[in-house]
N, C-alpha and C positions, 0 to 999 in steps of 0.2 A: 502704423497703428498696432498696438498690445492691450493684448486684454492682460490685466493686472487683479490679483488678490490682494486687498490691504488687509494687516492685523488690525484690529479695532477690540476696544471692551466697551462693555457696557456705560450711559452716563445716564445717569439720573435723570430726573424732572420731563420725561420726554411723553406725559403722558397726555395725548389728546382730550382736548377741549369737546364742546356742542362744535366747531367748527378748526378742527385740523389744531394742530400744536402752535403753540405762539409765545415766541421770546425777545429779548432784546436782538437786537439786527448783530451786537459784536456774538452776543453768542452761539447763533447761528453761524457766525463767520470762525467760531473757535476749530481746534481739532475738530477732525472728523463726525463734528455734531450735526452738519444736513445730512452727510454720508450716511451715519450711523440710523436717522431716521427715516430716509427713504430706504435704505436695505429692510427696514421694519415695514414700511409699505408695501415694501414687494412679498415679502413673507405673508401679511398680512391678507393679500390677497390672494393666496395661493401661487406665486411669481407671475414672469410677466413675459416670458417667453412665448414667441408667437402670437403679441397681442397687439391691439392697437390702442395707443393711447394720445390725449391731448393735454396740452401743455403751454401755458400762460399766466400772467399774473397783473396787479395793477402798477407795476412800472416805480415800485417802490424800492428804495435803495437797497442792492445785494440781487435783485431782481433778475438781470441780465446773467452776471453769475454763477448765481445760483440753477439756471434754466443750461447753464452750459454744465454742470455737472452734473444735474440730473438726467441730461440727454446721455451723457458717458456713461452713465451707469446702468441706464436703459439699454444702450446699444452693448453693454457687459455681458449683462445677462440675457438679451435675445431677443427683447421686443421687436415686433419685426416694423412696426413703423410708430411715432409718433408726428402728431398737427400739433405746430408751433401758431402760435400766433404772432404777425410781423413785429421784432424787435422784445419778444417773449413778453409782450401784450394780451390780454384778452381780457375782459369781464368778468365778472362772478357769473351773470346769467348768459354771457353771450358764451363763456365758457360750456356751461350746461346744455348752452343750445348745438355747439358741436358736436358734442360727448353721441346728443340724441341726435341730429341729423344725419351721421357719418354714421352712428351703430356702432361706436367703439367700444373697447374694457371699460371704460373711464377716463377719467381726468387728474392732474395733480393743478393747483391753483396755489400760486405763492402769493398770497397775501394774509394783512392781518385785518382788514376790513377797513374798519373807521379809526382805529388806531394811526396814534402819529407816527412818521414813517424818517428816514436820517438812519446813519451811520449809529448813532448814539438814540437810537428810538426805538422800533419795533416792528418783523416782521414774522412771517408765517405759513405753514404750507400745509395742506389738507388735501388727501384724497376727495374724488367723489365718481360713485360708481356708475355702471353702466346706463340706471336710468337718469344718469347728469346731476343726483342727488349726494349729496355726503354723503360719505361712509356711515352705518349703522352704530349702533352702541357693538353690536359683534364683531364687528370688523376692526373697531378702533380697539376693542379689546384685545384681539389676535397684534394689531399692532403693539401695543402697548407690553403686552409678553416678550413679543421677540425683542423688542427694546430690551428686557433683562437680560437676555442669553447672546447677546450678540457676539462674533468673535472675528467674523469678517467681513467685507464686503468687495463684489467687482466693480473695477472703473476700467472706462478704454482710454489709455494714454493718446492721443488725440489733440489738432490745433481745433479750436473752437470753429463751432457750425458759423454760417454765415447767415444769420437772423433776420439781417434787415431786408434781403432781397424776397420778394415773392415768389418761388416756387419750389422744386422738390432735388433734392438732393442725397447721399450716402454717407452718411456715421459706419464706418464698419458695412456689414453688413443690414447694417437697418438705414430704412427709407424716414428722413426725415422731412414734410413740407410743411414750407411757411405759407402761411394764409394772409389776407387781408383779415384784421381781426374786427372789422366794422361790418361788412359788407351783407353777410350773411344771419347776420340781427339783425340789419334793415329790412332784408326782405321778409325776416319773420314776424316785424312791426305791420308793416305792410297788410299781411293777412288778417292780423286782428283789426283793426281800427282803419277808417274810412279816412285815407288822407288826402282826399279831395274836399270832403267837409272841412276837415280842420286848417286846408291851405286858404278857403275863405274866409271861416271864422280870423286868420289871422289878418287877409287880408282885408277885413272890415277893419280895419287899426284895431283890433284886442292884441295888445303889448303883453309881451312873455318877458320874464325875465330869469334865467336860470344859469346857476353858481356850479359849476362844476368841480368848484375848491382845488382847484388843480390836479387833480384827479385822474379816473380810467376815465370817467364817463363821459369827458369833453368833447372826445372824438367822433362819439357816439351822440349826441347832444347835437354838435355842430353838424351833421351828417342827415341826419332826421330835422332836427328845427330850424336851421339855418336854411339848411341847401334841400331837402325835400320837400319840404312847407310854407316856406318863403319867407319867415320871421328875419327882420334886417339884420347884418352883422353885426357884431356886440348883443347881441340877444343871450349867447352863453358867453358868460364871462368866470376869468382864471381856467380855461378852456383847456390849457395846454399839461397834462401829465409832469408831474415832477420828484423825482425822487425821495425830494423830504416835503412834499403838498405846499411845496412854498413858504415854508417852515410854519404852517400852519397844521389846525386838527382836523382830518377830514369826515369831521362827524356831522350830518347833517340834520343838527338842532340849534334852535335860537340861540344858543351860548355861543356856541363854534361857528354858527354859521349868519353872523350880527351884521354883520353887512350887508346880506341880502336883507335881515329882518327890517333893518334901517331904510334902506330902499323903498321897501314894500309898507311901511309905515307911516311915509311922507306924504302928503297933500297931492304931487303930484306921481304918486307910486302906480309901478305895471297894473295891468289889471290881475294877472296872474305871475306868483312867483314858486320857484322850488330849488333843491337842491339836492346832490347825489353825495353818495359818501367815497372813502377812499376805491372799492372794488365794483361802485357801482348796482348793488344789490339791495341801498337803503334811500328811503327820500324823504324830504320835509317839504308839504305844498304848504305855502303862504295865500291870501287874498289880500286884496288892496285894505290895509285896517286890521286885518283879521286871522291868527295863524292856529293851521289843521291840526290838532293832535294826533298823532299816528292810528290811535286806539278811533276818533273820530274820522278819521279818512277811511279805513277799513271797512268799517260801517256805512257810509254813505259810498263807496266804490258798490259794495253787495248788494244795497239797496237800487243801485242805478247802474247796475255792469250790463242789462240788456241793451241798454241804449248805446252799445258798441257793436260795430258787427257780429267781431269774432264771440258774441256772448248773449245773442240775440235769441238764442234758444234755453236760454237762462241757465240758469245755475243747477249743479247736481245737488250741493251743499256746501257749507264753507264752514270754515276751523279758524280759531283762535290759538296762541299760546297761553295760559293759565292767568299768569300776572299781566294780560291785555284784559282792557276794560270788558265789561259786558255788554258796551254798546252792540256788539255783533248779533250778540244773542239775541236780541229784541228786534231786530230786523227778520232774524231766522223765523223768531215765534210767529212775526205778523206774515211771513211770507211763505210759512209752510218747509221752510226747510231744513234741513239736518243741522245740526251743530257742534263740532267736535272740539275739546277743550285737550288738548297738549302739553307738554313738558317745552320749554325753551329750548330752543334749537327747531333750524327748519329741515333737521331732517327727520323727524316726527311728521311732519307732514308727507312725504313722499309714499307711503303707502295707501296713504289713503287717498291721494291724488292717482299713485298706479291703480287702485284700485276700482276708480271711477265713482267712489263718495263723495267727494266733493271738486270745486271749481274753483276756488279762490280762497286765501286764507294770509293768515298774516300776526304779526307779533307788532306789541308796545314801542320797541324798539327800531322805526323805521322801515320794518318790511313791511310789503305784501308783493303778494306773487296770485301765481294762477296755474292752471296746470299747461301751460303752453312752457316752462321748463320748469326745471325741479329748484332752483333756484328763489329768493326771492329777486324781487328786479325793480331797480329804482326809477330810469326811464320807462316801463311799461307802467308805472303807477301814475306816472306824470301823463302821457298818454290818455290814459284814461279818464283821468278826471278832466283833460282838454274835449274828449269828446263830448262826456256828460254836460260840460258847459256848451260844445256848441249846440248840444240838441233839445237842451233845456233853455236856452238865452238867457240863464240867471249868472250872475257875482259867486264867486268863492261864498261873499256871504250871508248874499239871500238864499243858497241853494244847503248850508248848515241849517241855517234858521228857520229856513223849511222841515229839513231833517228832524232840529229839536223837535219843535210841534209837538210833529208825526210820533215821532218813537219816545221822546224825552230826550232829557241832555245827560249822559252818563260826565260828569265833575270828574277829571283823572290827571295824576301827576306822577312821575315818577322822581325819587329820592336818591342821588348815589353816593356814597360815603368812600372816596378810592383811596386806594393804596392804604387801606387798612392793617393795622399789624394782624398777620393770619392767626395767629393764637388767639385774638381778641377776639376778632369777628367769628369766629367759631367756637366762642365761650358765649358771644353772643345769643346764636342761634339755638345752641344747645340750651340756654336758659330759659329762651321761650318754649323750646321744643317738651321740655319737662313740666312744665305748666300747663300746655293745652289742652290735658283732659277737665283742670280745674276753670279753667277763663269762662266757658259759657255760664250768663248769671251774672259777671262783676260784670260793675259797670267801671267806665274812666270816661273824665271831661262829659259825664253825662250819658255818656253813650253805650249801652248795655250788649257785651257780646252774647251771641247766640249759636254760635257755632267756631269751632277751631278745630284745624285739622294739617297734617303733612299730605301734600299732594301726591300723591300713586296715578301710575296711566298704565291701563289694561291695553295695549293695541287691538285694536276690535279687529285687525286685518291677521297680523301672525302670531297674536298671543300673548308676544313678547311684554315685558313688564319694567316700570322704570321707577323706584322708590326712589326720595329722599328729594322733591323737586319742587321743595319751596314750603314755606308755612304759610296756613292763608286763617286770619280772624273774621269774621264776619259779623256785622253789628246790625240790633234792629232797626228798620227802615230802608235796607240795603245796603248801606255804606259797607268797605272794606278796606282790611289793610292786609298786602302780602309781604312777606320778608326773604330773601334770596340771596345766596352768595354766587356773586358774578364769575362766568370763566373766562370772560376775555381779556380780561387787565392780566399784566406781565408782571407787575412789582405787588405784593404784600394779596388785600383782598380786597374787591368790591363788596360795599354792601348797598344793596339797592333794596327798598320799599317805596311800593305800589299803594296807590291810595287813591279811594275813589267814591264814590255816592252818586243818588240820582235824583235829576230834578223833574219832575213833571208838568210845572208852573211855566208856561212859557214869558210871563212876566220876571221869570227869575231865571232864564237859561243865560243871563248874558256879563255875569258878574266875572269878576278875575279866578282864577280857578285858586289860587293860591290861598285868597279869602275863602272861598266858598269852602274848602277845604277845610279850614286852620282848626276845628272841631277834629275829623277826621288824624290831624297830624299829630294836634295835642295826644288825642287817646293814642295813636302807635309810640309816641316816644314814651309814654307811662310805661306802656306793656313790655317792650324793649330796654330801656333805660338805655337807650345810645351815645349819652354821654357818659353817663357812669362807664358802660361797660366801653367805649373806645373814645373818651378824652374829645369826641369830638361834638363842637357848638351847631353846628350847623351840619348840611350837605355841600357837596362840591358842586355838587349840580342839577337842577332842577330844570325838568321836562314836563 
């Protein structure tokens, strides 16, 4: 073994996301492009010499690879041990739950989420720090520096670690082990949720049905609901991890995810259904008939998280991301609780979780989490809503319909316009954005704005401050529309608008949202002019 200096210069574009850097999969396989960005990593975090860190990912192509070069470059420069997960596997949240259970530096997590995955698709690598949370806006900015001045990096010339065996072995002088990467989020499942209750709820025949899209989460899935719980085999199906998801999208929503919807929409459908995204951090729960809004799940998890164990002392407080409906907030109001409104990205939330503000929180876009890791987690949300039904004995959706009632039906949809040419969509925004001192007063499609504004978040924990983090209109009667250019997509821009109103009539909570809407859409496409300004008819997709 040699520890080696490569020359490197700087490349472009390597500037992190809400959630680690993310590119096409060839271009992470170009020259020295992962190199280049985890020697930024290590700068970023003040190196990594004498430290402990972990390391896994969702088993997306370049994966494997990828995990054997950054272990060289680890052992280059001195970390004195990194935790593999078996076959450079792990979770998004089961990752985070190492990071915290072991007391490490941190974690590196190669993936790109719910992005498609393949040779010719899309992958991704993100720090997250010590409390299992992403790296901060500070840190990815210290990254993002040293991305310009780069000039070299170490690797240890080295045959590749042996991944797939379980236990611990020598890179150099650094101690490298592999883990089971299932085993130790079981046991953490364990302590939150009563899964003695839940093995009779299933064993009463209540039929689960859950899509792991080929995914991390399978293993995890089958692990817990198969073999701990007692749900029959074929209970998770596309169960098995695959490099390109099966040449599917591992988003878990009704577009991408139709074949559970189908399932679950038949006469003789589960009684309960859901599904995990690529890294395992996002979910879509179904009812038999009936499918959860994310923004609508969040809300009813807060309103009924006591009826879990691990939650039975109730909640400190709970948070939202910005462009997530306000159904949370009206749960908070009736229940006395704090409510903290965020920038997109869940690591806006981890202060306030360290902090002991809140207990549970979550975004539009398929999270929600808890402060059991810093992560969001798509099997803990599925979890949960299994316990709430066995302690409630109600349906997916009589236990909504209860909900509306109680709080009202917060109407919400999200908008996404991809792969936008980026000059447009940022002509876009900037048009609105030059407008919204004048919009309160007009009206469009009838409906008279009353407020407009760029979303600012003060952290009430360090201070810290985050401009520029969405435009939000507001109309009278409550209706809203937000506007947001997306960080996740790899090609051109997303543009995503949020849109939403509230019903209070429980003879009118049950309409299609799309209708109940179409006022609400009309008035943002005026404001916007989405077609004028990017040529395009329609969204790509609708949530």
């Amino acid at each position: 073994m040699e520890r080696v200096t490569v020359q490197t210069a700087p490349i472009d574009g390597q500037k992190p996301g809400t959630s680690g850097l993310r590119k096409k999969t060839r271009v992470f396989m170009g020259p020295h492009y992962l190199e280049n960005f985890i020697q930024s990593i290590w700068i970023g975090i003040g190196g990594v010499a004498g430290k402990n860190l972990v390391l896994g990912g969702d088993g997306r192509y370049f994966n494997t690879n990828a995990a054997q070069v950054i272990l060289r470059m680890a052992a280059a420069s001195g970390a004195a041990k990194v935790i593999v997960g078996q076959g450079a596997l792990l979770s998004t949240p089961a990752a985070s739950h190492v990071i915290r259970q072991r007391k490490t530096d941190g974690g590196i997590i190669m993936s790109a989420s719910h992005n498609p995955g393949g040779i010719e698709e899309d992958f991704g690598v993100k720090f997250n720090m010590p409390n299992g949370g992403p790296a901060p806006e500070e840190v990815t900015n210290r990254m993002l520096e040293a991305t310009k001045s780069l000039t070299s990096y170490d690797i240890l010339e080295a045959q590749d670690v042996d991944l797939g065996t379980i236990g611990t072995q020598m890179l150099g002088e650094m101690e490298v082990e592999v883990i089971d990467p299932v085993t130790e989020y079981v046991a953490l499942m364990e302590t939150l949720f009563d899964f003695d209750k839940l093995r009779r709820l299933i064993a009463s025949g209540f039929r689960i049905r859950f899509d792991a899209m080929h995914a991390i989460t399978g293993p995890y899935a089958t692990a817990i609901l198969e073999e701990a719980l007692g749900a029959p085999k074929g209970t998770v199906v596309n169960a098995v991890p695959s490099p390109d998801f099966g040449g599917g999208h591992p988003d878990p929503n009704p577009i991408w995810a139709h074949e559970l919807m189908s399932t679950m929409m038949a006469a003789d459908a589960p009684d309960f259904g859901a599904a995990s995204d690529g890294d395992g951090d996002r979910n879509m729960i179904v009812g038999r008939g009936i499918y959860v809004t994310p923004s609508d799940s969040l809300a009813v998890l807060a309103a009924n998280a006591h009826l879990a164990p691990g939650y039975a002392a109730g909640l400190a407080g709970v948070a939202r991301s910005m462009p997530t409906s306000r159904a949370l907030d009206r749960v908070a109001e009736a229940r006395g609780l704090a409510c903290y409104e965020t920038p997109t990205g869940w690591k806006f939330f981890g202060n306030l979780l360290d902090d002991g503000r809140i207990t549970l929180c979550g975004e539009e876009s398929a999270g929600t989490g808890s402060d059991h890791v810093r992560e969001k987690d798509g099997l803990w949300a599925v979890l949960l809503w299994l316990s709430i039904l066995a302690e409630t004995g109600k349906s997916v959706s009589d236990l909504l319909t209860a909900h509306w009632a109680e709080y009202g039906r917060n109407y919400y949809s999200r908008h996404d316009y991809e792969a936008v040419d980026a000059v447009k969509a940022e002509e876009l925004m900037a048009g609105i954005r030059s407008r919204l001192g004048s919009l309160p007063g007009q009206t469009f499609e009838g409906l008279t704005v009353v407020e407009a504004d760029e979303f600012s978040y003060d952290d009430p924990v360090d201070g810290s401050r985050s401009e520029g983090q969405g435009l939000r209109i507001a109309f009278e009667g409550g209706a809203r529309a937000v506007f947001r250019l997306s960080g996740t997509g790899t090609v051109g821009a997303t543009l995503r608008v949020y849109l939403e109103d509230v019903e209070a009539d429980p003879a009118r909570q049950h309409a299609d949202p799309q209708e109940a809407l179409a006022t609400i859409i009309a008035a943002a496409d005026a404001i916007a002019d989405i077609k004028g300004k990017t040529g395009r008819d329609a969204p790509d997709v609708r949530t």
